[in-house]
TORDREN-672386 format. One record per residue (C-alpha): x, y, z. Coordinates in steps of 0.001 Angstrom, whole numbers, padded with zeros to 6 digits, always signed. Layout:
BEGIN
XYZ/...
END
This chain:
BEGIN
-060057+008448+123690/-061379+011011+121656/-059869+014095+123731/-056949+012487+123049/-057058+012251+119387/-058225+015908+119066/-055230+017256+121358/-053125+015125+119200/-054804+015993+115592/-051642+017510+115012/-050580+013295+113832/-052294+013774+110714/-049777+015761+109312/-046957+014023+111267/-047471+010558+110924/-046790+010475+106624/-044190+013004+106960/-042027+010615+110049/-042435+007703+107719/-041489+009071+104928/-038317+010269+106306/-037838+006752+107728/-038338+005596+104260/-035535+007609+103227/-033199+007627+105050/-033020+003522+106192/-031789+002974+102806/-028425+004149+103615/-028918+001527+106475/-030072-001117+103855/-033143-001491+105451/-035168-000699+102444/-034029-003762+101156/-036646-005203+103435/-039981-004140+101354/-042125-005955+103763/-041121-003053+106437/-041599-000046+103646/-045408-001801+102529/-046226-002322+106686/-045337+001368+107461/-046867+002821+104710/-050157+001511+105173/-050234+002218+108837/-049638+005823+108132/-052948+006098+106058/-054852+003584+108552/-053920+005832+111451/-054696+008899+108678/-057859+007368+108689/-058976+006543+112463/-057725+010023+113011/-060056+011839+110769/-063085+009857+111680/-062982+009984+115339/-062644+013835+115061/-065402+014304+112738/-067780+012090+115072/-066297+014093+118430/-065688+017534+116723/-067830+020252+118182/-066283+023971+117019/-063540+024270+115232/-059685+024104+116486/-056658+025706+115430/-053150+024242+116444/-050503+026932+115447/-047420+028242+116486/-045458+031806+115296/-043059+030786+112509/-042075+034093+111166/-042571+036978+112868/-041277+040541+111459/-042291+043486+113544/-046404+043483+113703/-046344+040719+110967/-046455+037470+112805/-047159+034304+110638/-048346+031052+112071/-047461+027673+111180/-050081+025065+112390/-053343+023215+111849/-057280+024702+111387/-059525+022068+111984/-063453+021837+111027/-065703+019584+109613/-064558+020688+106051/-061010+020090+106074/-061636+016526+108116/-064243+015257+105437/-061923+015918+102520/-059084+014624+104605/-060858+011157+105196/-061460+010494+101808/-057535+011054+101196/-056546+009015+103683/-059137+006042+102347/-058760+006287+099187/-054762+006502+099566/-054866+003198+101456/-056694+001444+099126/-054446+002561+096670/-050983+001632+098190/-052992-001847+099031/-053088-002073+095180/-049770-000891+094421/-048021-003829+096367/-048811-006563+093870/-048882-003739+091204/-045165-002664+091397/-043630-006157+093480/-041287-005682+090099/-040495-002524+090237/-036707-001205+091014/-036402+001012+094091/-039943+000612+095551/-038783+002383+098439/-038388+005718+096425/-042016+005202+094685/-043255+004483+098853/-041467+007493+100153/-043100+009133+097272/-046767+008421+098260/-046144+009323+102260/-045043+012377+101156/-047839+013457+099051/-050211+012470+101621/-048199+014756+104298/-048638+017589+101433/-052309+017071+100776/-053227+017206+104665/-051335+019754+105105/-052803+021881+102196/-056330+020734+103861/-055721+021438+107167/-053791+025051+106901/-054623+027882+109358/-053666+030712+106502/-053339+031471+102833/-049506+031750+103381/-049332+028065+104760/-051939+026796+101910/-049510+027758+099593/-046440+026034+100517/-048167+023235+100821/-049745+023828+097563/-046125+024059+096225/-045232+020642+097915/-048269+018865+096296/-047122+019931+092651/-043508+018946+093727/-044143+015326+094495/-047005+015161+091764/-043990+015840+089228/-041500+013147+091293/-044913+010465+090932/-045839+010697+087475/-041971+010747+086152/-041460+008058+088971/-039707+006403+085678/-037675+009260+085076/-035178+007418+082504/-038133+006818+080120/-038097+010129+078029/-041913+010318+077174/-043036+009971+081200/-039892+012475+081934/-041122+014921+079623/-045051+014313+080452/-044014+015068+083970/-041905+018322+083224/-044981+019246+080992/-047152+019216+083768/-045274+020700+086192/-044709+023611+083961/-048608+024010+083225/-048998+024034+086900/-046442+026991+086687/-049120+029362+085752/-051896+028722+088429/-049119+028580+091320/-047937+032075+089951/-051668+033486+089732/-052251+031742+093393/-048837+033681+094715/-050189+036876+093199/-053569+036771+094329/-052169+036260+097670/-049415+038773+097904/-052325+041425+096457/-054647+040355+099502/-052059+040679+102189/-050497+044050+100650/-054351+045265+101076/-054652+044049+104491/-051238+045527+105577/-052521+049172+104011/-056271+049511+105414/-056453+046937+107999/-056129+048682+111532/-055509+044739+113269/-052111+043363+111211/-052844+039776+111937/-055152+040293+109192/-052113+040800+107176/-051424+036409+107477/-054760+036200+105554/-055898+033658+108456/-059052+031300+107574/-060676+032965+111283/-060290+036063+109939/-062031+035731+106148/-064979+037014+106509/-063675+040152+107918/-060029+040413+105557/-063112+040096+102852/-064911+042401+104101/-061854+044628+103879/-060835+044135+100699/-064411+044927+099374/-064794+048297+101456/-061840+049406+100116/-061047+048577+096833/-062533+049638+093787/-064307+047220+091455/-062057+046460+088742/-059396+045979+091669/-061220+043921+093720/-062491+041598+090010/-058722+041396+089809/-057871+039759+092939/-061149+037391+092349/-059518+036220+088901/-056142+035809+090278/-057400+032854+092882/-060226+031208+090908/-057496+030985+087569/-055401+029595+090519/-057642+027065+091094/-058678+026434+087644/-055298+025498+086385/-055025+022794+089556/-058361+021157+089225/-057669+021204+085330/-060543+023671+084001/-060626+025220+080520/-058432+025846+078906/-055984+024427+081559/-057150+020735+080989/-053966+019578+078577/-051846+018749+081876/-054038+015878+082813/-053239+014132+079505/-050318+014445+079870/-050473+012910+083700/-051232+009966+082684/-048072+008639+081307/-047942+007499+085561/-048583+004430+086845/-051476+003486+087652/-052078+003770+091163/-050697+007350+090954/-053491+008562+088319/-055772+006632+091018/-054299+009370+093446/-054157+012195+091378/-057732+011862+089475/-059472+011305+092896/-059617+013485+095789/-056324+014053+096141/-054047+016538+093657/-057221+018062+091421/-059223+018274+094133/-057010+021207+095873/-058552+023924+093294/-062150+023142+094528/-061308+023228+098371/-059262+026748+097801/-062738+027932+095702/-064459+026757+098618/-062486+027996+101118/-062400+031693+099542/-066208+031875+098932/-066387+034707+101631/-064544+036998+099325/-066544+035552+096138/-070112+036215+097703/-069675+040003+097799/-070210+040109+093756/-072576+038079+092090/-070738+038214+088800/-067493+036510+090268/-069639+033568+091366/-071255+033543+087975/-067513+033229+086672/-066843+030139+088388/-070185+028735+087397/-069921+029283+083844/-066180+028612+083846/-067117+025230+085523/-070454+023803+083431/-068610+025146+079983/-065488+022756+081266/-067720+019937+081581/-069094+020293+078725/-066433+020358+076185/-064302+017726+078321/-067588+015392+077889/-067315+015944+073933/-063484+015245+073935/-064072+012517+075905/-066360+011327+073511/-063805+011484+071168/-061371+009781+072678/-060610+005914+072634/-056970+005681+074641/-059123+004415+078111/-056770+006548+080666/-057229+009907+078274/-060858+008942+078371/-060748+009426+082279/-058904+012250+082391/-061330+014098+080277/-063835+012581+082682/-061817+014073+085395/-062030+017654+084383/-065411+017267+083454/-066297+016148+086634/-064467+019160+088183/-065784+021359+086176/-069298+020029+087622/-068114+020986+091356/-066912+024417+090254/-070291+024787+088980/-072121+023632+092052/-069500+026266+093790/-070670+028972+091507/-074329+028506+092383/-072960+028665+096210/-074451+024654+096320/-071674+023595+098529/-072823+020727+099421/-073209+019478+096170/-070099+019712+095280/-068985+018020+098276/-071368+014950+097433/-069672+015061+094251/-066401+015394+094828/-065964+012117+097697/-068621+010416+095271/-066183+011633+092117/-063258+010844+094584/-064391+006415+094892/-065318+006295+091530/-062646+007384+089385/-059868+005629+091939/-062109+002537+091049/-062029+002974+087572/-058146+003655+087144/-057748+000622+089452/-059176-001585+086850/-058106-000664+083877/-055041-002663+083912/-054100-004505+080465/-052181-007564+081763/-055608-008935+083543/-058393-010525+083067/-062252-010338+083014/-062745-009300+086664/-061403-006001+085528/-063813-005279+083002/-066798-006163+085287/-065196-003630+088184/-064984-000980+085402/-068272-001569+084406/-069766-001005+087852/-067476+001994+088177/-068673+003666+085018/-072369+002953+085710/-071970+004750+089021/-070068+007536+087552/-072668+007934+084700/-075013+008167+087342/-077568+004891+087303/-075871+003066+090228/-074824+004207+093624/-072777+007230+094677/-073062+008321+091426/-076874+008712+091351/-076836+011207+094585/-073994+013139+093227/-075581+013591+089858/-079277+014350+091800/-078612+015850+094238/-076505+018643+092120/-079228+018637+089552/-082292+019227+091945/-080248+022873+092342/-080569+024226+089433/-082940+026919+088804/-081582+028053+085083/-083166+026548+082302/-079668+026498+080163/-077727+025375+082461/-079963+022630+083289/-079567+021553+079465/-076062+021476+079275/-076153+019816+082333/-078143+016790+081148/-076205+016926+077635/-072859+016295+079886/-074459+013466+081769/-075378+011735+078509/-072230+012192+077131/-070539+010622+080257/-072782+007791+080296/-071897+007324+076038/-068024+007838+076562/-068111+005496+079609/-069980+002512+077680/-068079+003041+074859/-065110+002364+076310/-066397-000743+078250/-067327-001947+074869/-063765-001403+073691/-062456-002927+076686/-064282-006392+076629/-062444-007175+073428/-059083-007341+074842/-060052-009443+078193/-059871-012802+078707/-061883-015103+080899/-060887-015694+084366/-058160-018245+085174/-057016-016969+088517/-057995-014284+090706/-055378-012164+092759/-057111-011492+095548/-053972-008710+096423/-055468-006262+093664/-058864-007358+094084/-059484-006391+097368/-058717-002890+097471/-060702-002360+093858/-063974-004108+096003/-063340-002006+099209/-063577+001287+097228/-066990-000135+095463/-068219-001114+098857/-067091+002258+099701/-069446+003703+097226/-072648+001492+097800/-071941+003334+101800/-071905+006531+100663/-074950+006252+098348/-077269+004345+101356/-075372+007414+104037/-076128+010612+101878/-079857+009155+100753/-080802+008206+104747/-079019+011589+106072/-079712+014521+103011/-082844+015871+101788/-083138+018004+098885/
END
């Protein structure tokens, strides 16, 4: 069973992308009219996203690579395909989870809503993009898919495209995004024009994830300094303007003019969590200067910081988040910068359950179940309960600078006083239970049962 899963990993990409063509094109067959059909395939792509991803991880030995030659000019030949490892599967699962729970919420959430079928489409697409940004072989690749993401990001949040303030929200953002795609395309043209110059093997040319640590090695031995701090900049400002890093954070506010379900998406491990994974996945050419890695830290812990104090000065609840979001971010960029991967992997699936819980139950039309699952969400996320406390620790015990141990204790306080505060706000507008729907509910308690696993995994498996 599980040879067969690996030989077929290739489903992970295909399954979202099949139905969301389905999706689109049955309505000029009127079978969208049939929402039972759209909800049932949907969630089946993200279920079989999801026993995909964690049979591989338990079965995966060495890592794979899928790929076939999609453009091939003279020497230059660039593949089209898959790299599998353990990184690209773990981020992968928690897109897959957390986007299930999510379209489980959005059923009851948008049962009003005109032309579900384009919002459903929506959502298998941007789960096609996000595993295929995850699981590319190549620079080249990451990029389109990088592309995609920011594409269907700007079709989800303006989702109500004849309102004027979520149209122009979503063109903002999109724009914003403008700059780090630009920076991204630069950084990569830059790397491969090296590579095609001093590299004697011109695969090296596709800037292949195999073949980092020597294309890295390349680009150090023969560029000068300055040259090669250029190229450094030009990916992490890449990344910084997708995960939503100073001074880049504005587009997040201005994301969450979407629904709810897609901030759930967007603040989690899906969208803002591609500028960490590129960070992570470039570290090779990072670790040759010390001074670029102290760039991302410093970019990262001064993000968190001055997101925590605008956060704290905030009282809209979904601003509050997105603050939180970027703060957050700004945390795993930091752990990045002090080459703590795997703190910043804890944090970002631990980051990833909490904040879809939290934008899951923020909903004004209900009651006060919501407040009590935002409650438990912002504990965790402050760090006192759960997935939250190993994140936060486990980061924390890592830290061997006596500043940046300050600020990082000033930023936890000020998440745990931004998060209460707005609980405190909250209460005032909820109302005591009458009914429970048990169609919203569920997902919200899956993803906190979701966190309570993660907390008892990573404190049985991890040692500091």
């Amino acid at each position: 069973m599980a040879d067969i899963i690996l030989d077929n990993i290739y489903l992970i990409l295909l399954l979202p992308l099949w139905i969301f063509l389905i999706i689109m094109s049955a309505r000029f067959f009127a079978v969208y009219v049939n929402n039972k059909i759209i909800y049932t395939l949907t969630l089946l792509s993200s279920f079989f996203g999801i026993l995909l991803c964690s049979v591989s991880l338990l079965k995966l030995t060495a890592a794979i690579e899928q790929s076939f030659p999609f453009i091939k000019i003279g020497n230059f030949v660039l593949d089209f395909g898959l790299h599998v490892d353990k990184l690209s599967l773990i981020i992968a699962l928690v897109l897959f989870l957390v986007s299930f729970l999510v379209q489980m919420f959005s059923i009851p959430y948008m049962k009003d809503e005109p032309k579900q079928y384009r919002f459903y489409a929506y959502l298998n697409m941007f789960n096609f993009s996000m595993a295929g940004f995850f699981f590319s072989p190549n620079l080249f690749q990451m990029y389109f898919f990088w592309e995609l993401v920011g594409v269907i990001s700007y079709l989800l949040i303006g989702f109500d495209y004849k309102n004027i303030v979520k149209s122009e929200a979503s063109r903002r953002v999109f724009l914003m995004n403008r700059v780090g795609d630009t920076a991204l395309l630069g950084g990569i043209i830059f790397a491969s024009y090296l590579m095609y110059n001093y590299a004697g093997n011109r695969s090296f040319t596709t800037l292949s994830f195999e073949d980092m640590n020597a294309v890295t090695t390349l680009i150090s031995a023969y560029t000068e300094t300055p040259v090669f701090y250029l190229l450094c900049i030009l990916f992490i400002i890449g990344a910084a303007v997708k995960s939503a890093q100073f001074p880049f954070y504005t587009w997040l506010q201005d994301a969450m003019e979407a629904k709810l379900p897609v901030s759930a998406l967007l603040h989690s491990a899906t969208m803002v969590a591609a500028g960490a994974y590129l960070l992570i996945r470039l570290l090779p050419l990072f670790t040759l200067e010390g001074p670029v890695l102290q760039i991302i830290a410093w970019l990262g812990i001064l993000t968190a910081l001055i997101c925590s104090v605008l956060a704290s000065l905030e009282t809209h609840p979904k601003k509050v988040l997105a603050y939180s979001t970027s703060a957050n971010f700004g945390l795993m960029f930091f752990a990045i910068g002090i080459l703590n991967v795997k703190a910043a992997l804890i944090f970002l699936i631990a980051h990833a359950f909490i904040k879809s819980m939290l934008f899951l139950s923020i909903d004004e039309n209900e009651n006060f179940i919501n407040y009590i699952t935002f409650l438990l969400g912002g504990l965790s996320l402050s760090g006192l309960i759960f997935s939250g406390v190993i994140a936060k620790e486990f980061l924390f015990v890592s830290i061997n600078n006596t500043f940046f141990s300050i600020i990082y204790c000033v930023t936890a306080f000020l998440t745990a006083f931004y998060i209460m505060r707005i609980s405190l706000v909250m209460v005032q507008d909820k109302q005591l239970v009458n009914r429970i729907n048990l169609a919203k509910y569920i997902p919200i308690g899956l993803i906190f049962l979701l966190n309570i696993v993660f907390y008892f995994l990573i404190r049985g498996k991890v040692s500091y």
